[in-house]
LUMMI-315402 format. One record per residue: x, y, z of N, C-alpha, C, O in turn; chain. Coordinates in Angstrom, 3 decimals, padded with zeros to 6 digits. Layout:
% residues N
R      n.xx      n.yy      n.zz     ca.xx     ca.yy     ca.zz      c.xx      c.yy      c.zz      o.xx      o.yy      o.zz  chaine
R         X         Y         Z         X         Y         Z         X         Y         Z         X         Y         Z       A
...
% end
This chain:
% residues 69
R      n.xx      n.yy      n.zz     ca.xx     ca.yy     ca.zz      c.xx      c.yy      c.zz      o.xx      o.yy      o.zz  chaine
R   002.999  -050.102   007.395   003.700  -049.113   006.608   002.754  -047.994   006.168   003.168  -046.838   006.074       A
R   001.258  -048.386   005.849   000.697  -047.041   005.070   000.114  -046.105   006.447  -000.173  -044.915   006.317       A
R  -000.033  -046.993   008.039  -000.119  -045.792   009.161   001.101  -044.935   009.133   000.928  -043.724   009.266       A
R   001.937  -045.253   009.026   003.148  -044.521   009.121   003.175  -043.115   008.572   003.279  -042.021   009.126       A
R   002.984  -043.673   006.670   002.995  -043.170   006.270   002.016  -041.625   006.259   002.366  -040.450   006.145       A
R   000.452  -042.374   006.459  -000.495  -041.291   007.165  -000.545  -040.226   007.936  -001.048  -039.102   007.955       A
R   000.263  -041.055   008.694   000.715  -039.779   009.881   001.244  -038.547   009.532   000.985  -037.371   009.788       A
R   002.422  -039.421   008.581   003.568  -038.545   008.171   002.488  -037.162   006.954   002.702  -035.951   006.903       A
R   001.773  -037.686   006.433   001.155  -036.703   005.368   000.117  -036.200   006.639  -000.319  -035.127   006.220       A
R  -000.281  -036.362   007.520  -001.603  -035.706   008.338  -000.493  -034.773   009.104  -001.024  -033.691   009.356       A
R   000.602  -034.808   009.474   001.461  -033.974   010.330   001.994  -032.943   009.163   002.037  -031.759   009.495       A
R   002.292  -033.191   008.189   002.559  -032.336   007.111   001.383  -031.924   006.878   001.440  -030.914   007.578       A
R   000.292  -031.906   006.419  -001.180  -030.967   006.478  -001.041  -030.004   007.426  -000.640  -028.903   007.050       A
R  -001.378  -030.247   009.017  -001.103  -029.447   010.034   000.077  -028.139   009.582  -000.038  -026.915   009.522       A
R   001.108  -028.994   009.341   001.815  -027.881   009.305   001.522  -026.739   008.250   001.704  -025.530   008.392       A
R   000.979  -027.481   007.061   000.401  -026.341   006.006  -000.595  -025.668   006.176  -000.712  -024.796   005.315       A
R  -001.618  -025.696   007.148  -002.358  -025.080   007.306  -002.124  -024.328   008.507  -002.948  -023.415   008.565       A
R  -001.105  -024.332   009.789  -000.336  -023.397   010.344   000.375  -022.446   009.547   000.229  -021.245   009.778       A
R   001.137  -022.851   008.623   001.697  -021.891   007.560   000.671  -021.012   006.929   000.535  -019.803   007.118       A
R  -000.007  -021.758   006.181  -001.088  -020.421   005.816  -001.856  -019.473   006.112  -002.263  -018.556   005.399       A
R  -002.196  -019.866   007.937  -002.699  -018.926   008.557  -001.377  -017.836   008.799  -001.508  -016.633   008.569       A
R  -000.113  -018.427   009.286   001.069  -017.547   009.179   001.044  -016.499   008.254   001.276  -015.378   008.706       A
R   000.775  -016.633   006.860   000.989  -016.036   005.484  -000.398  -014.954   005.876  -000.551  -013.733   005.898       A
R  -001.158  -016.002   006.125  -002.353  -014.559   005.893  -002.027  -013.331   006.979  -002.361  -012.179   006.701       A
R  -001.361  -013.648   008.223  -001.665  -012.919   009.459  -000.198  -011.491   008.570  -000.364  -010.271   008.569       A
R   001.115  -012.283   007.926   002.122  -011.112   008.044   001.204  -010.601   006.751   001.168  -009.377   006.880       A
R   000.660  -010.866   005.900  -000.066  -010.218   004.537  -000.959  -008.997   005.363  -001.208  -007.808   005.162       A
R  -001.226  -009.826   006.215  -002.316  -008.449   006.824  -001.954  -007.514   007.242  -002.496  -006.441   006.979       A
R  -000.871  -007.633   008.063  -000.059  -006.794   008.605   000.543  -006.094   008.287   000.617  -005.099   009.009       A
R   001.542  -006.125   006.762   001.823  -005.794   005.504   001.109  -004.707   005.140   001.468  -003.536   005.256       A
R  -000.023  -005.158   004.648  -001.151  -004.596   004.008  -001.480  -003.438   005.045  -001.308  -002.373   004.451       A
R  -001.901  -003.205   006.410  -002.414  -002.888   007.179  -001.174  -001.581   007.396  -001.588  -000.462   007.699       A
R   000.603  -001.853   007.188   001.273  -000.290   007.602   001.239   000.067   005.927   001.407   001.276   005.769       A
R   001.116  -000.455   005.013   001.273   000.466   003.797   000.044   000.946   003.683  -000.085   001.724   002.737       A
R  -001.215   000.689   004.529  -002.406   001.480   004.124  -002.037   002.605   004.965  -002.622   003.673   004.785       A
R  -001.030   002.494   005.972  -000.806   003.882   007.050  -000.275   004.627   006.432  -000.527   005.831   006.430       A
R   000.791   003.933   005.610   001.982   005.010   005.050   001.380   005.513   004.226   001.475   006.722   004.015       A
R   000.487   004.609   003.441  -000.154   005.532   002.543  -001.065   006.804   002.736  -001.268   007.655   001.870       A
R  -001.635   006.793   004.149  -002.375   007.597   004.129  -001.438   009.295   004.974  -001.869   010.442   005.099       A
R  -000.154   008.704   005.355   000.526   009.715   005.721   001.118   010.285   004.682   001.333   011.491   004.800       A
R   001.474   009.724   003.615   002.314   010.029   002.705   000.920   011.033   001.678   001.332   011.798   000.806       A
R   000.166   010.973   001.792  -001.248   011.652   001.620  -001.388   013.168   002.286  -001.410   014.205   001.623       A
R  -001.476   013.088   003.673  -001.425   013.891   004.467  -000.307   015.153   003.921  -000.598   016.333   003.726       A
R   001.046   014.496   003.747   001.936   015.402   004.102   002.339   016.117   002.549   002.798   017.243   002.359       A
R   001.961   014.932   001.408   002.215   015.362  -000.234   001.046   016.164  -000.755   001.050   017.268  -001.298       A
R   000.299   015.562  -000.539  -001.369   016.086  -001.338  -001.140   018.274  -001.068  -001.379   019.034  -002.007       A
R  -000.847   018.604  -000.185  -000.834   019.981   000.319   000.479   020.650  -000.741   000.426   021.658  -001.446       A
R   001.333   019.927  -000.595   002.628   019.854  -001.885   002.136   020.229  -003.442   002.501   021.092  -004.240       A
R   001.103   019.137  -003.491   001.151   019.312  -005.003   000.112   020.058  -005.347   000.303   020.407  -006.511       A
R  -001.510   020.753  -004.701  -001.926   021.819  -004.618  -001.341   022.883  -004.532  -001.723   023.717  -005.354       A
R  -000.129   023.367  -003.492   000.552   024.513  -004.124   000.904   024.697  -005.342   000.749   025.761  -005.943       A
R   001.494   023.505  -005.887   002.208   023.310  -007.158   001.364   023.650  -008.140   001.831   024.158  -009.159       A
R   000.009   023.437  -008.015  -001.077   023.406  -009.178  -001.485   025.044  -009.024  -001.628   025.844  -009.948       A
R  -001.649   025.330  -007.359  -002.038   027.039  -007.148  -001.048   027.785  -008.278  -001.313   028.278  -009.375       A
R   000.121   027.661  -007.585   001.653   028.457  -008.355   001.556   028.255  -010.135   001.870   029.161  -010.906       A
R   001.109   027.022  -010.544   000.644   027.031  -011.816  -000.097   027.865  -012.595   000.180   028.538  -013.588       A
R  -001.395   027.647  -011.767  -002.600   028.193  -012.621  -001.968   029.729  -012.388  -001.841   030.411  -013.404       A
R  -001.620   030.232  -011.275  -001.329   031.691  -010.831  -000.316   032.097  -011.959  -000.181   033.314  -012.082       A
R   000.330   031.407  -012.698   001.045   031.696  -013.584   000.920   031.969  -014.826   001.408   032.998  -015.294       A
R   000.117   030.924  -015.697  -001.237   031.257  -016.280  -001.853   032.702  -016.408  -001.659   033.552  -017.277       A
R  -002.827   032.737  -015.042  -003.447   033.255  -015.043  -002.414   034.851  -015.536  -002.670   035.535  -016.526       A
R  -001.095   035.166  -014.390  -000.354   036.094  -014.916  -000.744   036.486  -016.520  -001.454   037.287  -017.127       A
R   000.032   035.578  -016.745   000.492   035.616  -018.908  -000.409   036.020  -019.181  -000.152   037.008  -019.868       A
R  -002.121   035.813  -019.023  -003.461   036.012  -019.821  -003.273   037.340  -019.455  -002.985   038.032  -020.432       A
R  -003.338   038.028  -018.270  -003.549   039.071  -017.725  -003.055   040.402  -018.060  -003.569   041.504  -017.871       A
R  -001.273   039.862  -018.923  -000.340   040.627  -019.552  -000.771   041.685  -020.166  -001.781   041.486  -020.842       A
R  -000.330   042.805  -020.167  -000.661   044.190  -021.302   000.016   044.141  -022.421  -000.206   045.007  -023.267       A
R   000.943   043.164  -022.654   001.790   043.505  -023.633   001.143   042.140  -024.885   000.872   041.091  -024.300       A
R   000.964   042.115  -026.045   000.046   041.489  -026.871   000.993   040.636  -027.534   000.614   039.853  -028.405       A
% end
């Protein structure tokens, strides 16, 4: 009865440590397109919100510039 049982917990190990390599491989993978997206979503915003800050300060700068007191 306790080979039996052995087995039964050594075949369940196996399988947990197939699983966890599973977990690590989609984590990576995961990890690996949100570092893409992130860096596209970079690419295409970052130029966005420098205008936004140009058009700012340029606005600013207007008001200081004003003749009228």
């Amino acid at each position: 009865m306790m080979r039996t049982e052995s087995r039964a917990v050594a075949r369940r190990a196996g399988w947990l440590r197939r699983a966890r390599g599973q977990a690590m491989v989609e984590y990576s993978v995961v990890l690996y397109f949100l570092a893409v997206a992130g860096g596209v979503a970079i690419i295409t915003v970052l130029p966005m919100l420098m205008n936004a800050l140009d058009r700012y300060l340029q606005g600013i700068y207007f008001m200081l510039n004003l003749a009228i007191p």
